[in-house]
C-alpha positions as CSV (number, residue, x, y, z in Angstrom):
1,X,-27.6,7.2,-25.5
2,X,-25.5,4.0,-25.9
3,X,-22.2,4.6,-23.5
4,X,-21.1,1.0,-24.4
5,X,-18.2,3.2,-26.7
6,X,-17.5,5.3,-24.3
7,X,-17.0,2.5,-21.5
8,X,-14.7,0.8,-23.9
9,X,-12.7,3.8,-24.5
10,X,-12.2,4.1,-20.4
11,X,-10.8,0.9,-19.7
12,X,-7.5,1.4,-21.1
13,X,-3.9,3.5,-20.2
14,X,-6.0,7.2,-19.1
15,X,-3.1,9.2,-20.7
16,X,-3.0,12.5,-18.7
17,X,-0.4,14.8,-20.2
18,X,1.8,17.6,-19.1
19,X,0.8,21.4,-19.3
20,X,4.5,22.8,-20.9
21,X,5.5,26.4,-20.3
22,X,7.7,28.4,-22.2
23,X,10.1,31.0,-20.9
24,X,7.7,33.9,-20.5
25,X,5.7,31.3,-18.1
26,X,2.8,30.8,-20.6
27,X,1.9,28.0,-22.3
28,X,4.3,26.9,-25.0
29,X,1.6,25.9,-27.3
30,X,3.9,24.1,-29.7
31,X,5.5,22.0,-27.2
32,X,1.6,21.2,-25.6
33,X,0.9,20.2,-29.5
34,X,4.5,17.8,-29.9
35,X,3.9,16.0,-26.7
36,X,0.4,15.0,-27.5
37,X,1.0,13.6,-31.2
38,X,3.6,11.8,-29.4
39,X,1.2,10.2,-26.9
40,X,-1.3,9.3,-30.2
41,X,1.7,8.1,-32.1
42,X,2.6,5.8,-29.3
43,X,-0.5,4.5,-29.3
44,X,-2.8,6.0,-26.9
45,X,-6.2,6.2,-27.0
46,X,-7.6,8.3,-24.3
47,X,-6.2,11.6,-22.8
48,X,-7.5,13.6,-19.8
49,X,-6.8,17.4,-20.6
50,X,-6.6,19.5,-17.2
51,X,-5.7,16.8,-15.0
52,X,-3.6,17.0,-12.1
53,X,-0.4,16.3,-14.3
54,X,-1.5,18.9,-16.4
55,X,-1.3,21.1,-13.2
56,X,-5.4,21.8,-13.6
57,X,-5.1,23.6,-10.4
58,X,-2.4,26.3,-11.3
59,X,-4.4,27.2,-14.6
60,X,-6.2,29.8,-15.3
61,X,-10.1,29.4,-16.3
62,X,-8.9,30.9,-19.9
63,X,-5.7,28.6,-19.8
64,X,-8.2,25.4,-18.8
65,X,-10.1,26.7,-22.0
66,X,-7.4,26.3,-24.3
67,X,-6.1,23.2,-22.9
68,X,-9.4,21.8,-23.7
69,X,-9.5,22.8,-27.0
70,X,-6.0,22.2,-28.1
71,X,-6.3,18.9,-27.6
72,X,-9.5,17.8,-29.2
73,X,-8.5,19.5,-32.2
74,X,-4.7,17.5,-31.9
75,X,-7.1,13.8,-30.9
76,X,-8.7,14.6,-33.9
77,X,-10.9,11.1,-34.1
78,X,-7.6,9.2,-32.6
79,X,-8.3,9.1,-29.2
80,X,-11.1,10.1,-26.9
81,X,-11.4,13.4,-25.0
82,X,-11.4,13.0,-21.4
83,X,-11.5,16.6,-19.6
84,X,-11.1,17.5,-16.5
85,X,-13.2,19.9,-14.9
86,X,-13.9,21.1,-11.0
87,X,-13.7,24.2,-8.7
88,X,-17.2,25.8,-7.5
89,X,-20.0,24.1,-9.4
90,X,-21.1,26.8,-11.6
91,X,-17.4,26.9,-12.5
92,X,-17.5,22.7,-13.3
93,X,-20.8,23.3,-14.7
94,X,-19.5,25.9,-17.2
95,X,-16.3,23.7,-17.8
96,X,-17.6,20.3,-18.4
97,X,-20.6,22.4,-20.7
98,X,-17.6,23.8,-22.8
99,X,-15.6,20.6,-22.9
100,X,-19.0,18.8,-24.5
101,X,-19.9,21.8,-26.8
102,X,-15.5,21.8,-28.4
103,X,-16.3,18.2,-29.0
104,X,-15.5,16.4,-25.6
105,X,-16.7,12.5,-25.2
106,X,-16.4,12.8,-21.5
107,X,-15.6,15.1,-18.3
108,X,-13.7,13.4,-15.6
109,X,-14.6,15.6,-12.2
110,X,-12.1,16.5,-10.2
111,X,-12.2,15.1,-6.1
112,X,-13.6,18.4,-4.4
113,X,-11.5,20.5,-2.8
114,X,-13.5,21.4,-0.3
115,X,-12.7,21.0,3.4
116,X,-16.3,20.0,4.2
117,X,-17.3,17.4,2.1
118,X,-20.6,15.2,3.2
119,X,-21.1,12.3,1.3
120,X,-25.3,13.2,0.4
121,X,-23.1,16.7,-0.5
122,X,-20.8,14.5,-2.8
123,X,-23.6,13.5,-4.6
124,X,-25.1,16.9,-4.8
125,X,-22.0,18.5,-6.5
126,X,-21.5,15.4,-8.9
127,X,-25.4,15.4,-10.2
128,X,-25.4,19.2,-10.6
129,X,-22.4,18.6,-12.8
130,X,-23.7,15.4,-14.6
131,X,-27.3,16.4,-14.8
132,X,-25.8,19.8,-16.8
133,X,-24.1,17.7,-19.7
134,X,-26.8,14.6,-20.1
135,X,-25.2,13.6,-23.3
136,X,-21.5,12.8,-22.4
137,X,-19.8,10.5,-20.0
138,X,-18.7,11.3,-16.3
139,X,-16.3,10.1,-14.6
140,X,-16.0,11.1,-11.0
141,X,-12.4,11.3,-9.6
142,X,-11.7,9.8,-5.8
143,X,-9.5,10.8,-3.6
144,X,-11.7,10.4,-0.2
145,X,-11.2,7.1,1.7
146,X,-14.2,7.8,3.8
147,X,-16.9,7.6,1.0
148,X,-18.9,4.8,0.5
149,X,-19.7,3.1,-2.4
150,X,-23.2,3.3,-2.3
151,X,-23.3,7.3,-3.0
152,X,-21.3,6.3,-6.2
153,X,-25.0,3.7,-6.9
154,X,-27.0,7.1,-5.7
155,X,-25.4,9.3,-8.2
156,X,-25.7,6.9,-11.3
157,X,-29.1,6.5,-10.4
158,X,-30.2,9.4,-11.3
159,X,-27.5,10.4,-13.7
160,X,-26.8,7.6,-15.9
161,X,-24.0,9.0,-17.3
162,X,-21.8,8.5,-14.8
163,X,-20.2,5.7,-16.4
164,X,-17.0,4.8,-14.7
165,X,-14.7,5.9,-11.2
166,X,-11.3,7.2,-11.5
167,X,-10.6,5.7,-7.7
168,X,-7.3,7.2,-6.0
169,X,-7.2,5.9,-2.5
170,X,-4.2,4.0,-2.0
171,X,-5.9,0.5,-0.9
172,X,-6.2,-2.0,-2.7
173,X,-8.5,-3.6,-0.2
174,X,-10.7,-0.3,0.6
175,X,-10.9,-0.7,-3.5
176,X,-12.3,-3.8,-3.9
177,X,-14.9,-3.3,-1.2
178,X,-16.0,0.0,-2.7
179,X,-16.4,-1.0,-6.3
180,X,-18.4,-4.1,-5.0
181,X,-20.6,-1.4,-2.8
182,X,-21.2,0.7,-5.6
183,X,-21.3,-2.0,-8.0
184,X,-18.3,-3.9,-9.7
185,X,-20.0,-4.6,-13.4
186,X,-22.3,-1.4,-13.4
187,X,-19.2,1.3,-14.0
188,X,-15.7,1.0,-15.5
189,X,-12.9,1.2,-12.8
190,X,-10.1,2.9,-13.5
191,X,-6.7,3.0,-11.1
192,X,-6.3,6.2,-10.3
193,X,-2.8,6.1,-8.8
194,X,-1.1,5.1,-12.0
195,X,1.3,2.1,-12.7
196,X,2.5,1.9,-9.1
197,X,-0.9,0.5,-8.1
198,X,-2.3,-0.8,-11.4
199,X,-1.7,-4.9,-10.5
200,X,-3.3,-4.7,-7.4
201,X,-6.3,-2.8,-8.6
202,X,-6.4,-4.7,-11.7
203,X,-6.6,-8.0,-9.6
204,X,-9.8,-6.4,-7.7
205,X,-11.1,-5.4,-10.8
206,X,-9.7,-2.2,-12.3
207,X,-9.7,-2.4,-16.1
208,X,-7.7,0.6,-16.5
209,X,-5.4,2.8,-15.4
210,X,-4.6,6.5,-15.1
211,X,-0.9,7.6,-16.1
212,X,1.8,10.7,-16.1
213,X,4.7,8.5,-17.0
214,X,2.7,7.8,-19.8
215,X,4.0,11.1,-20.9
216,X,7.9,10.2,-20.8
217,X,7.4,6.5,-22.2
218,X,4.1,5.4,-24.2
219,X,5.3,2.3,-24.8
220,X,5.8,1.1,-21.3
221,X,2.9,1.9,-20.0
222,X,0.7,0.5,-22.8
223,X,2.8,-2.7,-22.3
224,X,1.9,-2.9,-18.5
225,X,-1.6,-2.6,-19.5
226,X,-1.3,-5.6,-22.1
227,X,0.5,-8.0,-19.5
228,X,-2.5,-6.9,-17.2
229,X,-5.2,-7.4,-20.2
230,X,-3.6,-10.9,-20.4
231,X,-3.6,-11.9,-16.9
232,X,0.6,-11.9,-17.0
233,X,1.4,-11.1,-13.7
234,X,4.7,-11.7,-13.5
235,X,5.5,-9.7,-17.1
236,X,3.5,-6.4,-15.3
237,X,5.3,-6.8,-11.9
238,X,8.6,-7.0,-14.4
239,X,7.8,-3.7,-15.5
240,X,6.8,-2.4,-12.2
241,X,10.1,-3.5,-11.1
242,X,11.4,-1.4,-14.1
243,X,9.3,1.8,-13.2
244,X,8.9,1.4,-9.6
245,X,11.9,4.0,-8.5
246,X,10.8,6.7,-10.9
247,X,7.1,6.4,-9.8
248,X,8.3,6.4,-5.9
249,X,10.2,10.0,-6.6
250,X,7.1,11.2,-7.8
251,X,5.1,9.9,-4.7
252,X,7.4,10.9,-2.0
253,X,6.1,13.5,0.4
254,X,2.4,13.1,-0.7
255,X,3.4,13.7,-4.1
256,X,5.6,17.1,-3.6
257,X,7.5,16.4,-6.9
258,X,4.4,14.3,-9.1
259,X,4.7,16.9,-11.9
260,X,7.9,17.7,-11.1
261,X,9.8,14.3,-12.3
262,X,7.7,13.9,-15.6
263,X,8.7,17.4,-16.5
264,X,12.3,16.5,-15.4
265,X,12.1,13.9,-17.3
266,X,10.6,15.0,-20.6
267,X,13.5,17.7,-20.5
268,X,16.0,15.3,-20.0
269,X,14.5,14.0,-23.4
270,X,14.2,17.6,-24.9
271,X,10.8,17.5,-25.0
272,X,9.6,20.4,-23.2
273,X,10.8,22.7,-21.0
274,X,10.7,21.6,-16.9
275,X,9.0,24.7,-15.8
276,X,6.4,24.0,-13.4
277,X,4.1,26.9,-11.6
278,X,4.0,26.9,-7.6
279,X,2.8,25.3,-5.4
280,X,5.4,22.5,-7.3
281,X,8.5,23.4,-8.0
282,X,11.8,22.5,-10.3
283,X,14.2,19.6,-8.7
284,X,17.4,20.4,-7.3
285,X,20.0,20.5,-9.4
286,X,21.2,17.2,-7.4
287,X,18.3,15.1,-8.0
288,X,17.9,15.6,-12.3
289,X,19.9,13.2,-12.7
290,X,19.0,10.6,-10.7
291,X,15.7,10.9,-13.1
292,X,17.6,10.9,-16.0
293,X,19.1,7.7,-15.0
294,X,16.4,6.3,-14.3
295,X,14.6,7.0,-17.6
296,X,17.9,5.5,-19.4
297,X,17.0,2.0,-20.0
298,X,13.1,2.4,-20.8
299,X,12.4,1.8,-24.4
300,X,11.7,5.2,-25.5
């Protein structure tokens, strides 16, 4: 199969939208469906259903099912399907199956849970999920500082559809050396921390970036991602500078409050509601509007 489309498709803003709940606690469907024509009106181009801003993990199977399926039918031939699947491996397997069967492009997997994780056992649990869905892309997701590139070169070995990395290790340094390991031309790198790290993994090679802010404010995160694109430094750090506070609530205290702030956010806008299931949990009333502030002077 030619992945050359699908490659394309990756190296851009990796749009991974919010999971909204209604009162009752179960999805508000017609909130899900407003956000995400939002996000393709705005311009992007690639969304990752059942992603960790979409709270993947507090979903149930049937929930993850729906997400999927929801929003191939809203992308619609506008933007590529991205989905995220994970858990046990006959639960990925069966996830990433039904993500290619509803029409899916590609299945990003999730960084294994797991608290034994060997890295001939990384490979293992990626090429059973790869090798079960030949005909789409995979993007592995990592979060694991202690794996070494060349188990990413095993995998694609003998699963050439693993096409690109979704790389989440906050170092930019550990970055570079990894994607050179595994092979710096042979996949597409995405930043997998969002626009916080985007220049410094762009400068080592990143060609895209994953984002939740994306969520609140298309336009600012599609215009980081031309000013990288462009090699304008000093116009992405300008809107790093812009974002960096909001970005840093969502970081603080290994990410407590990640979904927490977009939610906050997107209900400061009346978008959606800001429920969020446990283990995350509303802000204080205290700290709303310190994220309504600073969503104030974005161009929304």
């Amino acid at each position: 199969m030619d992945l050359t489309p699908l490659k394309a498709a990756l190296a851009d803003v990796v749009a991974i939208p919010v999971t909204p709940f209604a009162g009752d606690g179960t999805i508000d469907t017609a909130a899900h469906r407003a956000l995400l024509r939002r996000l393709l009106d705005g311009g992007v181009r690639i969304v990752t259903p059942n992603g960790n801003t979409g709270e993947f993990y507090a979903l149930t199977p049937e929930e993850r099912r729906s997400v999927t399926e929801l929003t191939i039918e809203e992308a619609g031939g506008r933007a590529t399907v991205l989905v995220g699947v994970g858990h046990d491996v006959p639960t990925a397997v069966a996830a990433a199956e039904h993500a290619r069967d509803a029409g899916a492009e590609m299945v990003m997997v999730h960084q294994p849970v797991h608290p034994y994780v060997s890295q001939d056992g990384w490979i293992d649990y990626h090429r059973a999920i790869a090798g079960a869905v030949p005909g789409i892309g995979v993007v592995p997701y990592i979060r694991n500082p202690h794996l070494d590139g060349a188990c990413l070169a095993a995998l694609a070995d003998s699963c050439p559809n693993v096409i690109g990395v979704k790389y989440a290790v906050p170092d930019a340094a550990r970055f570079a050396a990894f994607a050179r390991d595994a092979g710096l031309e042979r996949f597409v790198w995405v930043a997998g921390l969002a626009e916080l790290y985007a220049p410094s993994y762009f400068s080592a090679g990143a060609t895209g970036f994953t984002s939740g802010l994306v969520n609140v404010a298309p336009g600012v995160s599609l215009a980081m991602l031309e000013a990288l694109r462009a090699g304008d430094h000093p116009a992405a750090m300008k809107i790093w500078e812009q974002i960096r506070r909001f970005e840093e609530l969502r970081a603080d205290r290994q990410s407590a409050n990640n979904v927490t702030v977009v939610k906050e956010a997107l209900a400061a806008l009346g978008l959606c509601g800001r429920a969020v299931r446990p283990p995350s949990r509303e802000l204080p009333e205290a700290q709303r509007a310190e994220v309504a502030d600073q969503i104030a002077g974005w161009s929304i």
